[in-house]
N, C-alpha and C positions, 0 to 999 in steps of 0.2 A: 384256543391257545395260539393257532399263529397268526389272527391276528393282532392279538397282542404283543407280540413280539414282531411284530412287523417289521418295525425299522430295524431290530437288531441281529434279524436272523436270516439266511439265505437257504431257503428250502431246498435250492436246486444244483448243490454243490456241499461235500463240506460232511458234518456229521449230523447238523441239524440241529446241535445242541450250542448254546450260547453259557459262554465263561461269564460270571458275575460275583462284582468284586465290594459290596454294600458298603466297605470300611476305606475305598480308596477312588470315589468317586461319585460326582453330585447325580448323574442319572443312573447309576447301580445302587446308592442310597435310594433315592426314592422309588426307585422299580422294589427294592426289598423292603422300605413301608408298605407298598402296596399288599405282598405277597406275601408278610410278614416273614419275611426271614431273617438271620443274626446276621448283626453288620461286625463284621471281626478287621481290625487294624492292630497288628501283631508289628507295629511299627516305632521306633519311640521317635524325639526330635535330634538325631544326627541321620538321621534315617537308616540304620540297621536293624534286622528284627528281634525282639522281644522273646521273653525266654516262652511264650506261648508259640513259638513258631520249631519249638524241639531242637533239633542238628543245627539250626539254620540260626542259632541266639547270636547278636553279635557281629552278625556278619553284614555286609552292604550289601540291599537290596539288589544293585544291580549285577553285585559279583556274584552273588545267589546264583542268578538264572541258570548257568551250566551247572549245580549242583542238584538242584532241584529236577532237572531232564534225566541226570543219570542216577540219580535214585529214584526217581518215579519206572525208569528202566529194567532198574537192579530189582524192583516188585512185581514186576511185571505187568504196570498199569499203563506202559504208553501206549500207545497206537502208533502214533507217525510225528517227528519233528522233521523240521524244514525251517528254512529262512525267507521273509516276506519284507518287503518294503513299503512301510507302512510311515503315517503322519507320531511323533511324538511329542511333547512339550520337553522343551528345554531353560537354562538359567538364562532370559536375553544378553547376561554381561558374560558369562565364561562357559556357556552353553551344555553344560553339566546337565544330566538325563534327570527329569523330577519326577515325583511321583504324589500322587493324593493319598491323603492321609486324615481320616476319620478324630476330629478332635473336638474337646466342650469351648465354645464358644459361649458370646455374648452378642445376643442381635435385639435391634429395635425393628418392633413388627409395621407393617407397612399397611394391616389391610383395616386401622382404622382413619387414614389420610390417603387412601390412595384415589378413590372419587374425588377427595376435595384438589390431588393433586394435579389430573385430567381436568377438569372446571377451570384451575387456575390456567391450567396450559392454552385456554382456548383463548384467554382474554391477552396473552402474549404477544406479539409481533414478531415472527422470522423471518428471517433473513438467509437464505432463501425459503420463499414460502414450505419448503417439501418438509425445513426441519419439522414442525410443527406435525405433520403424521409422524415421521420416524420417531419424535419425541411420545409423542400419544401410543406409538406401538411398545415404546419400553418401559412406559407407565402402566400398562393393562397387563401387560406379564410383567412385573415386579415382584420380587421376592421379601420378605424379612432379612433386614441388611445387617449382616457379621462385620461388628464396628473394635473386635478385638484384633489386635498384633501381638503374634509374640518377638519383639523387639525390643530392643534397649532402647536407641533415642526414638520421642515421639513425646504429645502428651499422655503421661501416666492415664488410664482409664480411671474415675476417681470414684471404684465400688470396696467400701469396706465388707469381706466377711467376718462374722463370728467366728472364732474355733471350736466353739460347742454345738450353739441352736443353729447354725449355719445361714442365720439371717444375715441378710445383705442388706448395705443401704449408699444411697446413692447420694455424695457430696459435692454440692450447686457451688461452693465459695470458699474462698480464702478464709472470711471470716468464720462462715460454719465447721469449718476445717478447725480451727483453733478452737472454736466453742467447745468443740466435740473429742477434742485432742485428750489422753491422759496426764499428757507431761505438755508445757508449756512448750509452743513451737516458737519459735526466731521470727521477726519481725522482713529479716532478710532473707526468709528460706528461699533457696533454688526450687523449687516446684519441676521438678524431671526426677524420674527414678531413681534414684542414687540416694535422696533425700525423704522426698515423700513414701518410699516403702520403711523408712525407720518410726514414722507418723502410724501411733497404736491407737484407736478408739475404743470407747466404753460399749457393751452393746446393750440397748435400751431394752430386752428382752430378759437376759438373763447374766448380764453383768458382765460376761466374757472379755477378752479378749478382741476386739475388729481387727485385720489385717488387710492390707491392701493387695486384692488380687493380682498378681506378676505381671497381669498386660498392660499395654499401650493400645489407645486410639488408633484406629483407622484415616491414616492421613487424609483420605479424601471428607473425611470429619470435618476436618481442623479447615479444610478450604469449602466447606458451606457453611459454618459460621463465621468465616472470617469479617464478614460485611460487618458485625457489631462486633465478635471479638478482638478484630484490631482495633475496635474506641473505645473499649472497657464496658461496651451498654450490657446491662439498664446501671450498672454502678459509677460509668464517666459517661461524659459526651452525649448526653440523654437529647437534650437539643439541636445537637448538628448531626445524630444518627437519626431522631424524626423525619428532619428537615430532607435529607438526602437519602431517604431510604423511602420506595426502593429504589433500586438503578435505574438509571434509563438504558443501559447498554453493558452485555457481557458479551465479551469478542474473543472467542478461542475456534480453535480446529473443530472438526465436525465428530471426530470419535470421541470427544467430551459431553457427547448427549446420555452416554453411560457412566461419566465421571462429574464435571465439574457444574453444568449444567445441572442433572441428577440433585447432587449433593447440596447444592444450594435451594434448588427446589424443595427436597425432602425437609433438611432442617430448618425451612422459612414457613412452610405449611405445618410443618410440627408444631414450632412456637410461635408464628405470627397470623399463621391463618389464610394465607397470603403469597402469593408469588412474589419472587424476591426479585424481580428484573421487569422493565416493561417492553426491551426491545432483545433477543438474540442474533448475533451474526455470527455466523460459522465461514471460520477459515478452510479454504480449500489448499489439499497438501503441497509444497514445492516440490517438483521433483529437478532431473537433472537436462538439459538443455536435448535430449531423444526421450523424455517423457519417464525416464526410467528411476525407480526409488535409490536416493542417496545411498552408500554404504562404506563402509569403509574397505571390507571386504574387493569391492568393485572397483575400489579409485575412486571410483566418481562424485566422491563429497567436494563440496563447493562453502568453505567456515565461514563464517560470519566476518572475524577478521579481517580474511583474507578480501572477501568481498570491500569490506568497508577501505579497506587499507589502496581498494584496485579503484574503484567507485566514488569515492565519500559517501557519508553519511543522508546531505542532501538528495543526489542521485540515486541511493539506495532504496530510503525511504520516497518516496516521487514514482519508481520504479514500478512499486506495489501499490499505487495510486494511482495507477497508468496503466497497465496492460490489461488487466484483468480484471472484470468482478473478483471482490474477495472471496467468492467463494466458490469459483472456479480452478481445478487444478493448474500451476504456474510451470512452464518448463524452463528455470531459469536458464533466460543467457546472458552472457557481458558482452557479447554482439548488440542485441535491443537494449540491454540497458545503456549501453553507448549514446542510442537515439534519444535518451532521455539526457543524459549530460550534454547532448548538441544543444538542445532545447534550452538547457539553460544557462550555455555559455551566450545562445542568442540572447538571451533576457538580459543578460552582463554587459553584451556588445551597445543594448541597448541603452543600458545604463550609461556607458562610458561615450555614445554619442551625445547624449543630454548635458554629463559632466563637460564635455569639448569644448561643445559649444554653448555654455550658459558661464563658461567661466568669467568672460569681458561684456562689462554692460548687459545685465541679463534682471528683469523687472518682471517679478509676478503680476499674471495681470491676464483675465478672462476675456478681455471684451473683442469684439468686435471678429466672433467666428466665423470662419468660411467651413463650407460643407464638408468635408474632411475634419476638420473639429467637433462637428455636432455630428458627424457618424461614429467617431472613433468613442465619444462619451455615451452615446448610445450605446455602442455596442461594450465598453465598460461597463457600464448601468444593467444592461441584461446580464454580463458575466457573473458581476457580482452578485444579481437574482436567482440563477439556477446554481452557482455555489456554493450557495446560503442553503438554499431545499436540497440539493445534493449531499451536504454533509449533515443536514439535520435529520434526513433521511438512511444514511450512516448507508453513500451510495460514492462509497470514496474515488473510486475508477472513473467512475463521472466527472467525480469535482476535478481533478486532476488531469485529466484529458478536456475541458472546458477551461481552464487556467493557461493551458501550452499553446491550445488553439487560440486563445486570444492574443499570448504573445507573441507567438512564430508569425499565426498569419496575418491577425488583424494588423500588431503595433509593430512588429520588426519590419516583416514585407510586403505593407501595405502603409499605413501611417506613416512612418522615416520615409520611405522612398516619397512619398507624398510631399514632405512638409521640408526634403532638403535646399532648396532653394529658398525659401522660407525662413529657414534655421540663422541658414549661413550669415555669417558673424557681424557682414556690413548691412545684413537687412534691416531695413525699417520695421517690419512687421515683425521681427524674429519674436516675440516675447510671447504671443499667445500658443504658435505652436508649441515653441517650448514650456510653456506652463501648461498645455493641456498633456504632453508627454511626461512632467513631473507627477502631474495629477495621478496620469495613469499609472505611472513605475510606484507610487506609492501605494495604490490602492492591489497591485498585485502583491508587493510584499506581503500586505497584511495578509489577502488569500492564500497566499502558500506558504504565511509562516506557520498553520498546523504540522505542513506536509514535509517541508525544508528549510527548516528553521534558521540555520545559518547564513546561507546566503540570504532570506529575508531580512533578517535583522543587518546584516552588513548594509544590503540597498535601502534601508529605510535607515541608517545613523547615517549614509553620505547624502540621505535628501534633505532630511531633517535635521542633522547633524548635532554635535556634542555628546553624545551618548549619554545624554541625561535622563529618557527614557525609552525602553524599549520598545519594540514593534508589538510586544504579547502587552505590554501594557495601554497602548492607541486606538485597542478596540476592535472589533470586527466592522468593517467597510459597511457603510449605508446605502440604501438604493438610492437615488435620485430619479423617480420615477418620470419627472417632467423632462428630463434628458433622453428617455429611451423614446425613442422614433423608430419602429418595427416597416415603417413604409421605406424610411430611408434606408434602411438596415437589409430590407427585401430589394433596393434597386442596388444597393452595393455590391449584393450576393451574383443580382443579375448581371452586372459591370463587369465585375471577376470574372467571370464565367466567360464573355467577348473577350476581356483581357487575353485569357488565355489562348483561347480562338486566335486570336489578332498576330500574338507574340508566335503560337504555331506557323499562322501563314508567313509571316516574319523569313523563320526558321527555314520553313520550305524554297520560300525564293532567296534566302541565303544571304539577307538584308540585315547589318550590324542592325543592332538598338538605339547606337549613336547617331544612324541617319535616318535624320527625320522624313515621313513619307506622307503623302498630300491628306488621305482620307482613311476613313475604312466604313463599310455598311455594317448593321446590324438589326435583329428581326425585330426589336422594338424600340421606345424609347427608356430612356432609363434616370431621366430629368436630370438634374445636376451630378448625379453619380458619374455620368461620362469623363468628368476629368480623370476619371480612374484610367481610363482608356486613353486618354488623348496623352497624360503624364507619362505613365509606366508602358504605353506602346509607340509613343514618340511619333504621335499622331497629329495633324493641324485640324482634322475633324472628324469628328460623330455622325453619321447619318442613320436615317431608319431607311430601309430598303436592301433591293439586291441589284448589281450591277454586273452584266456578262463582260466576262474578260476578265477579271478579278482575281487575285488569288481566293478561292473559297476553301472554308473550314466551316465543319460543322460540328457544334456544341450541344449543351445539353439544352440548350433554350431556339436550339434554332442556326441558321448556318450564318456566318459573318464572310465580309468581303471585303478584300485587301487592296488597297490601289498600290502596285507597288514603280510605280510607274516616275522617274525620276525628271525634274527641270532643272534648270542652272542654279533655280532658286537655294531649291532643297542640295543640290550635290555642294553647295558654296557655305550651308551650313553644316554638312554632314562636316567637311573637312574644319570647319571653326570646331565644331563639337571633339574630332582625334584631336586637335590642336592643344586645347582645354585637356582633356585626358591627357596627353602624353605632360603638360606641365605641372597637373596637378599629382602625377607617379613619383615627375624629380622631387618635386616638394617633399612626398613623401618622403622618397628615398632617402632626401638630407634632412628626414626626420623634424622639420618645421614644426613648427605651430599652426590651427590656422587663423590667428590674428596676426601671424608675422607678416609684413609687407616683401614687397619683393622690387626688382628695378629690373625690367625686364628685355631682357636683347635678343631683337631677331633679324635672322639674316636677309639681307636684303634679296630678293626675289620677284617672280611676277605672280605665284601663289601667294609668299607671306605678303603682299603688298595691297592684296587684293581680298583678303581674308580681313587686315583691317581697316581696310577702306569701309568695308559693311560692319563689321563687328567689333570694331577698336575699343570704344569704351565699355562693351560687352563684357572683353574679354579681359581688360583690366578686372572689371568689379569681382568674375567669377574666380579669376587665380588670386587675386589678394595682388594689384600690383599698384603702384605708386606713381610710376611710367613706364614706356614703352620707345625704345630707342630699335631705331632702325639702319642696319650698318653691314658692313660686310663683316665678318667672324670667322676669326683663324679657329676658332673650336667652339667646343658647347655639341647640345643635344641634338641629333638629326634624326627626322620619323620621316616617313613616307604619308602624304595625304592623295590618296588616289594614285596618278601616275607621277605628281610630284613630291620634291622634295624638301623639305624646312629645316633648317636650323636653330634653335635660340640656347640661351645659355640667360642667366642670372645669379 
């Protein structure tokens, strides 16, 4: 005896004896089939007890309780009350105390599809692998599933009883419905309660009376047939439910391996034989930015709304395509989602560089790349490769964190700084960089118009323009597999890497970026990638070696060496280079163009005089200027270059 009652009894305290309630709970039912005793529910449905409960008819079970202590009293059967703090169920909306209650139901038995349901599950794909046990552990303990409601809205359960032979029969269709009808039904019938319990049938037995039994369906019914009953199959849509059946992909929460997962499965194995999905991904829960579950209770809910309203929609969706596996718990913040709105205000910025400068004399046109053009399509050509198998893979965090990274680093702060000399407006060459940065701004649209639909479609109507059609109708991006170059792409990676090194030692000897410095070493070569290093560190060269005296930093690939070491050469362009910046700030500042020309006055000097003596025509082409007048100036702009000081105005 105790071990039978093991889990429910505590030998070592207590009376020893275990309260059992057969009519008001699923394991006191089946402990009293076991043991054969009467399952009594003395309960009706507002929940007060039943005139079987004697003194107590009529009354609410829970206002019972003190009645029942002091009459058990007044007979002299209690022993000992007290008060215990203990787990209860409650209503989750108005959290009102519930109780079980012993009623006849309607179930569909489970134990002749339950092997085939385990079978099916093995040939499934989860996501993450683990659903797939926990799914197999709720299929082997599965029960006969109670598909009755006692509810008003839902669908009608469609089982006619007799009122005599008390045969039952169970109604597949509209049409049989009518077939079987006594009195002609409506062409327009509502089909919900209200109508269909006035529908009387003939009973094929013994001529009676049929009536429709009071229940409704079990909601989680109506959502595992929905895959064909929302196309009317097998009576509509018989060829686009073949066609598309089964799913490739059901994407919900993880605690829908008891609901919606279940439900589908059970009703696709019942009538198709067949698992209704090929691929599961289970959501993992959001909670609140200390990991803790939303409530309202708490404060700490965070609405959708509000979100979208703080965020957008793009940023939102991106978000959840970015931090996390889906099926990771998420502790939202609007701090990190921030970093994803940076990300693609940079993708904007990047837009609106290409818009600048392609507006005057701007020719599509591929030819004639330099190596920063065949890395940047390269490294497009791989993006668009693993974004492809990442979302076909339904590995969204992936795709979306390889989409940012190609824009943040490859094309904003790699490419652009690359290709701005290049660009700028009076180049000769400008057309190719710029048509490989159209290339690329258009080929991200497409990838992240699953993700951010809006802003893609905006970047892809200003490239392509007229909004004749849209970015979801252009297709998903092609590889172009003879552009990916994985060697160039590997000495790029390695270039970066010295970059950084370089720009570090830079930093330490406290050396602007403007002034250009003789050399720098590095542990290997990196073949033409070096211009990454000589461009963006404002280097006159690459070497392979190490040199003592140096500024040194050491990298992931190895230590680099800095020459920071200044001649009249470099300090005469460092100050041409502040010159340049300080006139290209005014420009700004008076809001220019940059095809506007300029007429440009500076004050005469033995710095400005000597700045265009080496760099006059230089410095024209770079600020947009027309000429250069050299004079004395009651006013205009004054910087400091070194220990002197310049004036100009324009």
């Amino acid at each position: 005896m105790k071990e039978d009652f093991f889990d429910f009894v505590n030998v070592e305290e207590g009376s020893g004896c275990v309260h059992v309630a057969p009519g008001h709970g699923p394991e006191d039912y089946y402990l009293s089939q076991h043991y054969k005793l009467p399952a009594l529910s003395p309960v009706d449905d507002e929940g007060k007890f039943t005139e079987e409960a004697g003194f107590l008819a009529e009354i609410f079970v829970k206002d019972a309780d003190k009645m029942i202590i002091e009459n058990l009293k007044e007979n002299g059967y209690l022993l000992y009350n007290g008060w215990i703090v203990h787990s209860y169920p409650l209503c989750w909306r108005c959290k009102s105390p519930l109780i079980f209650r012993l009623t006849k139901q309607w179930f569909l038995s489970v134990d002749e599809i339950k092997d085939k349901m385990i079978e099916e599950n093995e040939k499934v794909r989860w996501i993450p692998e683990f659903g797939k046990k926990r799914f197999y552990n709720w299929l082997k303990d599965a029960v006969d599933w109670c598909i009755s409601r006692q509810r008003y809205w839902g669908i009608p359960l469609p089982i006619w009883v007799c009122e005599n032979c008390r045969k039952f029969e169970v109604i597949g269709s509209l049409e049989e419905l009518k077939n079987k009808a006594k009195s002609k039904i409506s062409e327009n019938i509502d089909l919900h309660k209200h109508e269909v319990d006035k529908v009387v049938l003939r009973c094929s037995n013994c001529g009676g009376d049929m009536k429709r039994v009071p229940d409704v369906i079990d909601v989680w019914f109506d959502s595992g047939i929905s895959p064909w009953a929302s196309l009317g199959y097998p009576y509509r849509n018989k060829e686009v439910f073949e066609r598309l059946w089964p799913v490739d992909l059901v994407d919900e929460s993880q605690d829908q391996i008891r609901g919606w997962f279940y439900s589908l499965m059970f009703t696709s194995v019942a009538v198709f034989g067949r698992a209704p999905y090929k691929t599961v991904a289970m959501n993992g829960w959001v909670l609140d930015e200390k990991g803790e579950k939303m409530s309202k209770s708490l404060g700490n809910v965070i609405w959708a709304k509000d979100a979208l309203e703080k965020l957008g929609a793009d940023v939102l969706r991106l978000y959840y395509c970015w931090e996390n596996s889906p099926w990771e718990q998420q502790n939202f913040s609007f701090k990190i989602a921030e970093e994803v709105r940076s990300a693609l205000n940079i993708l904007w910025n990047t837009l609106l560089f290409f818009e600048t400068y392609s507006k005057e004399n701007f020719s599509f046109g591929l030819e004639n790349l330099k190596i920063e053009d065949k890395w940047i399509l390269s490294r497009l050509n791989s993006t668009i490769k693993e974004v492809t198998n990442h979302l076909e893979n339904f590995e969204f965090e992936k795709a979306g964190r390889k989409i940012l990274n190609f824009v943040v680093e490859d094309l904003s702060r790699t490419y652009v700084k690359l290709i701005r000399d290049r660009a700028w407006i009076y180049s000769e060459e400008r057309n190719t960089p710029l048509s490989v940065l159209k290339v690329c701004l258009i080929n991200v649209s497409k990838m992240l118009a699953p993700i951010s639909p809006f802003l893609s479609e905006e970047i892809y109507q200003r490239l392509e323009g007229n909004y004749e059609k849209s970015v979801f109708e252009a297709g998903w991006p092609n590889v172009d597999e003879k552009a990916i170059d994985k060697e160039l792409e590997e000495k790029f990676e390695y270039a970066r890497e010295f970059l950084e090194g370089t720009l570090a030692a830079r930093e330490k000897a406290r050396i602007k970026i403007r002034q250009p410095l003789r050399e720098v070493y590095i542990p290997f070569d990196v073949g033409e990638a070096k211009i990454l290093i000589q461009s963006l560190a404002n280097v006159k060269e690459v070497k392979v070696g190490a040199e003592e005296g140096f500024i040194e930093i050491e990298t992931k690939f190895g230590k680099v060496y800095l020459n920071t070491n200044l001649d009249e050469e470099l300090i005469d362009e460092g100050l041409f280079r502040e010159l340049v910046r300080a006139i290209q700030e005014e420009r700004k500042r008076r809001k220019m163009n940059v095809w506007d020309k300029i007429n440009l006055k500076i004050d005469e000097s033995e710095a400005a005089l000597k700045i265009l003596e080496k760099f006059g025509e230089k410095l024209m082409e770079e600020v947009g200027a027309e000429s250069i007048l050299v004079d004395k100036l009651e006013s205009g702009k004054e910087i400091e270059l070194g220990n002197l000081k310049v004036s100009f105005d324009f």
